[in-house]
N, C-alpha and C positions, 0 to 999 in steps of 0.2 A: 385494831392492832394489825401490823403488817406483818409478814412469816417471821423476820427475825423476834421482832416482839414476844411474839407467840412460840417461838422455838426453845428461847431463854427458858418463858417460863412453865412452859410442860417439861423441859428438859429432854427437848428431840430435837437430831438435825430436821437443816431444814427439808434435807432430800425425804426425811422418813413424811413430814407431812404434805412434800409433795405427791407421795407413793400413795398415803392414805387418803388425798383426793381423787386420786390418777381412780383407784378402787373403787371409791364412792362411800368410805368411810367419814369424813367429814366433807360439809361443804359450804364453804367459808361464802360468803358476798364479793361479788367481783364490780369495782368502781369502774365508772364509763372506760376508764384508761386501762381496764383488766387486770389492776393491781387487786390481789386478796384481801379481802378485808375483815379480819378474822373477829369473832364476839365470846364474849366470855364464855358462852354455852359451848363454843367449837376448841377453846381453852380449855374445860371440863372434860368434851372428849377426848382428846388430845392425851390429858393425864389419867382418865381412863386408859384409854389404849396401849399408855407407855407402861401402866403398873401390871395390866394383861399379858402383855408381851414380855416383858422381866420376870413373870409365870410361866413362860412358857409356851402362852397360849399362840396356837397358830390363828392364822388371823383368819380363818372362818370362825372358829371358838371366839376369837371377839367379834365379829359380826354377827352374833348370836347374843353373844351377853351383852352386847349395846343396845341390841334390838331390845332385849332382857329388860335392861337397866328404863330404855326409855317407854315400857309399858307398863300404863299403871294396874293393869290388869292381869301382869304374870302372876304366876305361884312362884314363891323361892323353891319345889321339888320341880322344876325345870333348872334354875340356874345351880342349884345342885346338881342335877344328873351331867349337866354339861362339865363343872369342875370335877365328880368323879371318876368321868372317864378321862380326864387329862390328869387326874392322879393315878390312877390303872398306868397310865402307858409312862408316865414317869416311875410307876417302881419297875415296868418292863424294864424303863431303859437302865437304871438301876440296876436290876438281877443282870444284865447283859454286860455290863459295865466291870460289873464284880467278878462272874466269870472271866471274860478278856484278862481282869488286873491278875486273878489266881495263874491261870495258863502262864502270862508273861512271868509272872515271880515265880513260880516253879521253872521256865525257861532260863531267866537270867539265873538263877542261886545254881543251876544243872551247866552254867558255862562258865569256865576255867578263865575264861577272860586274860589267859596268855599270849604265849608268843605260838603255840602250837597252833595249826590250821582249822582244826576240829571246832566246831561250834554248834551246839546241840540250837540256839535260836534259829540257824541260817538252817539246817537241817530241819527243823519242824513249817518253818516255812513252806521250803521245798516241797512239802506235802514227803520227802522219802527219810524222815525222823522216823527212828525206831518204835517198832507199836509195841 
């Protein structure tokens, strides 16, 4: 298969699987003419990689769980411990998320959103909003 081929059908552009060559995450067969020439197995990755990454995972976390995936030798209490801590830092980002949204909706419901000058958002901003 050649990258569009291949792009179709993991469902990534073609720049992501040139990125994840560029890394040394797949590595496709290059014909005398240095056209890529991809195999089903680098297809598999590929769709691996895309379903990691729509997790969230940052791409060491999938150069971990590929490594994972292609040893027949892992424990599944490695490829756990790798998805528990990228669930950790997704409820981080979560509790952070929640807070910001609280602040800003007490912000906006505390502003008159008139014609007057006063604006308690632009003032907390400021860092010189009333404590």
């Amino acid at each position: 298969m050649n990258i569009g081929d291949v792009a179709e059908r993991a469902g990534l552009p073609p720049k992501t699987i040139r990125y994840y060559e560029e890394i040394g995450l797949v590595r496709p067969l290059r014909s005398t003419n240095g056209y890529r020439s991809f195999q089903e197995s680098d297809l598999h990755k590929l769709t691996f990689l895309g379903r990691a990454r729509a997790l969230g995972f940052s791409i060491e976390d999938c150069r971990t769980l590929l490594g994972l995936y292609e040893d027949d030798t892992r424990e599944s209490a490695q490829v756990k411990a790798v998805a528990e801590e990228h669930l950790g830092e997704i409820d981080r980002k979560i509790t952070e998320l929640q807070a910001m949204r609280a602040t800003l909706s007490h912000l906006v419901n505390a502003c008159h959103g008139d014609e007057r000058p006063d604006c308690p958002i632009l003032e907390d901003l400021s860092g010189l909003g009333a404590d």
